[in-house]
KEPA-945284 format. One line per 4 residues: number of its first residue (from 0); for each residue x negated, y, z of C-alpha. Coordinates in steps of 0.1 Angstrom, whole numbers, plus 5000, padded with zeros to 4 digits. Layout:
<rs>
NUM	X,Y,Z ~ ...;
</rs>
This chain:
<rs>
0	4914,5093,5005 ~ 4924,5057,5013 ~ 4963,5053,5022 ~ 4976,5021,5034;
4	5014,5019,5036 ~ 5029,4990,5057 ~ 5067,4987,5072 ~ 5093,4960,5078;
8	5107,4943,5046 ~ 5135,4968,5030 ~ 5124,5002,5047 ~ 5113,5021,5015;
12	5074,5017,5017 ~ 5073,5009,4984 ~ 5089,5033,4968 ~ 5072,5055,4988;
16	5037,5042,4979 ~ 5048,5044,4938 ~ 5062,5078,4947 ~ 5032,5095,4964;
20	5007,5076,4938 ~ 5026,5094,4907 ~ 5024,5129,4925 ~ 4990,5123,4930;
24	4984,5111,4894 ~ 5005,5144,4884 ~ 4980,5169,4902 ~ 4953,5152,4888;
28	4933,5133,4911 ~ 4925,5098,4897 ~ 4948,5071,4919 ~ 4943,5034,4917;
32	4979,5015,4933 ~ 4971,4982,4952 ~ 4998,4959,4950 ~ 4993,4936,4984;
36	5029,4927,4990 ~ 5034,4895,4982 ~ 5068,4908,4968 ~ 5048,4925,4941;
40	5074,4951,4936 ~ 5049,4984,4934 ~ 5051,4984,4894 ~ 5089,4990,4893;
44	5083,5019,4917 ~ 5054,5032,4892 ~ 5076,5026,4866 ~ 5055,4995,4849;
48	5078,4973,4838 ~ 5048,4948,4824 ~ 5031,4941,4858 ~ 4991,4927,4851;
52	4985,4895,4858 ~ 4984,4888,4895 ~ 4943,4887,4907 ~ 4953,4855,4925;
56	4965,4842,4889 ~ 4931,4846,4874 ~ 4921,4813,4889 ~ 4890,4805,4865;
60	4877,4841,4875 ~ 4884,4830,4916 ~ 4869,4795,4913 ~ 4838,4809,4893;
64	4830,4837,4919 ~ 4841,4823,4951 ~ 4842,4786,4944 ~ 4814,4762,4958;
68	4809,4725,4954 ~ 4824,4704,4978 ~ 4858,4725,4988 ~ 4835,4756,5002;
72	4839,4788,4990 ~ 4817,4821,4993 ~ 4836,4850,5020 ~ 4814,4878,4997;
76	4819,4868,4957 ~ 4812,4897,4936 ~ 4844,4919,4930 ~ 4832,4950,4919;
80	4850,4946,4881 ~ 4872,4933,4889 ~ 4899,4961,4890 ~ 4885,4969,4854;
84	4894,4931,4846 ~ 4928,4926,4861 ~ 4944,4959,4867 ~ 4965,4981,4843;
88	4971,5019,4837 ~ 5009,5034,4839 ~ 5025,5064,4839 ~ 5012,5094,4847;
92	4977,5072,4844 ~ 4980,5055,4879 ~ 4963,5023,4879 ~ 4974,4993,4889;
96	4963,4960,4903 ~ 4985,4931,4919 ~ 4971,4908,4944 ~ 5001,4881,4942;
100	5005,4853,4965 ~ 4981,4828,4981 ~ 4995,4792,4985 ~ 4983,4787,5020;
104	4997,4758,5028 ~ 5006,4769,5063 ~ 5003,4797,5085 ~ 4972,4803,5070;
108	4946,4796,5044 ~ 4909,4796,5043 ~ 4904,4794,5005 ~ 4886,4807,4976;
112	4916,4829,4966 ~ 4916,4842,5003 ~ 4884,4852,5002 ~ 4880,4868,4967;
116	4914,4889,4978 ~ 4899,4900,5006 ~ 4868,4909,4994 ~ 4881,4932,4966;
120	4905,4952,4989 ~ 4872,4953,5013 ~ 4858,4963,4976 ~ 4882,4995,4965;
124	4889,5005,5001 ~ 4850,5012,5009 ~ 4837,5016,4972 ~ 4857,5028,4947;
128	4858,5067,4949 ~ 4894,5072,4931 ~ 4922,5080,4954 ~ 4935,5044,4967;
132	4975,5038,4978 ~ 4980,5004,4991 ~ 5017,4986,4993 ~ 5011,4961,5026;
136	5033,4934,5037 ~ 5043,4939,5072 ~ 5014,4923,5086 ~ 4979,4936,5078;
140	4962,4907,5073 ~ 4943,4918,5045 ~ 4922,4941,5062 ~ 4896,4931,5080;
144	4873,4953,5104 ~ 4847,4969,5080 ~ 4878,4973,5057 ~ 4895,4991,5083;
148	4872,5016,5089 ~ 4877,5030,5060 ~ 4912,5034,5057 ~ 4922,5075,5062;
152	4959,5068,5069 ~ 4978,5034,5081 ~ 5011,5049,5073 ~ 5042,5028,5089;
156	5077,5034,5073 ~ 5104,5035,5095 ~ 5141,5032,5093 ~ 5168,5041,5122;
160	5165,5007,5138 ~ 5150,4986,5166 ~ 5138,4961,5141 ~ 5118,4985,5119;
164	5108,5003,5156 ~ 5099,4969,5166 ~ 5079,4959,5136 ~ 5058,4993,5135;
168	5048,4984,5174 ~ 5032,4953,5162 ~ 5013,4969,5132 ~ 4997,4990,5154;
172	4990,4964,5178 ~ 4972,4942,5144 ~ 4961,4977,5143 ~ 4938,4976,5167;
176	4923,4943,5173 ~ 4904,4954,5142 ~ 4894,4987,5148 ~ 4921,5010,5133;
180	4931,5045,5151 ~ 4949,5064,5126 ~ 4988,5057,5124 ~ 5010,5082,5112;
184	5048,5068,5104 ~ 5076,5085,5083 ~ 5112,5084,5088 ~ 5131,5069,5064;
188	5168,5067,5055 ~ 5175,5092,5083 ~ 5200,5123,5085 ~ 5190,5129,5120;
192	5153,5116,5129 ~ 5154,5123,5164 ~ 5157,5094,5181 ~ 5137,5076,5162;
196	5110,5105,5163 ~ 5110,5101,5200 ~ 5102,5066,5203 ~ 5075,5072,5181;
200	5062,5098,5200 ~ 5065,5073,5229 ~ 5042,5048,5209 ~ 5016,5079,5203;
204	5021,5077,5164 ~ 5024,5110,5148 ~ 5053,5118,5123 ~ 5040,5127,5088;
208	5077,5137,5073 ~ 5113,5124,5072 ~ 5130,5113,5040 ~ 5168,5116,5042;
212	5190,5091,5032 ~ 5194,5092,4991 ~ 5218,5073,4971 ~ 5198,5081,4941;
216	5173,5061,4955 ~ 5193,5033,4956 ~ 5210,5036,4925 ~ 5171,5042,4906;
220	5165,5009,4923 ~ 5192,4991,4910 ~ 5184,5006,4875 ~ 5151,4994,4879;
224	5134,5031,4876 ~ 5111,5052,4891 ~ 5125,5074,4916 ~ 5099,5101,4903;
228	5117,5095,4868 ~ 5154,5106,4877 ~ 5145,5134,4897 ~ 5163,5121,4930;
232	5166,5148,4959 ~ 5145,5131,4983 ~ 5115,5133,4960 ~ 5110,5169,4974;
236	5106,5156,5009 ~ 5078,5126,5001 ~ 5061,5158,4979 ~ 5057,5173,5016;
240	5041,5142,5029 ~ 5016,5141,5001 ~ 5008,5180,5007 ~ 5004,5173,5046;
244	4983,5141,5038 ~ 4958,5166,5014 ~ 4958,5194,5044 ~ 4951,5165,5070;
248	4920,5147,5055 ~ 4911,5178,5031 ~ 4911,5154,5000 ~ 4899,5169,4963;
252	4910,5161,4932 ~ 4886,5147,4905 ~ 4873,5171,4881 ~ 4876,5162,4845;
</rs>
């Protein structure tokens, strides 16, 4: 299964993605965590205080399989190590890779980081065979067609709000100009979903599970730990997400 998890900045899709990883991890299925936010937050929600070095940190390893003489750089470099390389394993045994920041320059950047990034989430999303959680930013940049294809869920996080509303509508819109048709959202921060369920419903994107408003969530944030770790309330509703993700796309565990 191949999860993306995208939202505007603040709305819990982070803490989300490190929670449903570690469930995963806990029932046994192997997970690999992709940090793509350039925010690079997803360790503190896996509870990996040491985060890997970034992959667009490893610039000897970018320049020697994507550089080119003369300021050209090649859009397929070999990747297929390179979670062995740069990634890390936390608790639980998630593992982890960071994709950092690309200095663009501007509004955009047609590079040799750029490429290699996208390449290896072109890489895990279509190739690897563990179970694969990506943190997005709010765009979805990163993926491109093929990559899209082979995402199982674009999962939007929403919060009571026109802002986060807002910001969902144009994910799905990103959505598909490349090819995407599976959006599922859930509710976040949200004693009463309802209104914000409608509009959803409005937009045609399916509700996978509310989480209610938690001040343990807050306060294991401020602490700088794992939701998953403290045992906050709303952990039992993201463990019903997880199971209706499983029922939804019939997803195995690995066998040992």
């Amino acid at each position: 299964m191949k999860i993306a998890i995208s939202g505007k900045g603040g709305v819990g899709k982070t803490t989300l993605a490190g929670t449903l990883a570690r469930l995963f991890a806990r029932d046994g299925y192997n997970v690999l965590a992709i940090d793509a936010d350039p925010s690079m937050n997803l360790g503190s929600a896996l509870g990996i205080p040491n985060l890997p070095k970034p992959v667009t940190e490893h610039k000897d390893l970018v320049e020697e399989r994507a550089g080119m003489p003369g300021g050209m750089f090649k859009m397929n470099p070999k990747v297929d190590d390179v979670v062995a390389m740069c990634g890390c394993t936390g608790p639980d045994n998630v593992k982890l890779v960071v994709m950092g920041t690309i200095d663009s320059g501007g509004s955009g950047c047609m590079c040799p980081a750029n490429a290699f990034v996208k390449a290896l989430i072109r890489h895990v999303i279509v190739r690897e065979k563990d179970l694969v959680i990506m943190d997005m930013e709010a765009g979805i940049e990163h993926l491109g067609r093929a990559t899209a294809r082979g995402v199982d869920a674009m999962i939007a996080v929403v919060e009571p709000g026109m802002r986060s509303i807002e910001t969902v509508e144009r994910i799905m819109h990103l959505g598909k100009e490349i090819g995407i048709t599976r959006y599922f959202a859930v509710i976040n921060k949200a004693d009463d979903p309802g209104p914000v369920a409608e509009k959803l419903a409005l937009m045609g994107i399916p509700v996978l599970g509310t989480i209610p408003f938690d001040k343990c969530l807050v306060e294991a944030d401020l602490a700088g730990k794992p939701p998953i770790d403290v045992n906050c309330p709303a952990i039992e509703s993201i463990r019903k997400i997880k199971t209706k993700l499983e029922e939804m796309f019939g997803e195995k565990k690995q066998q040992a």
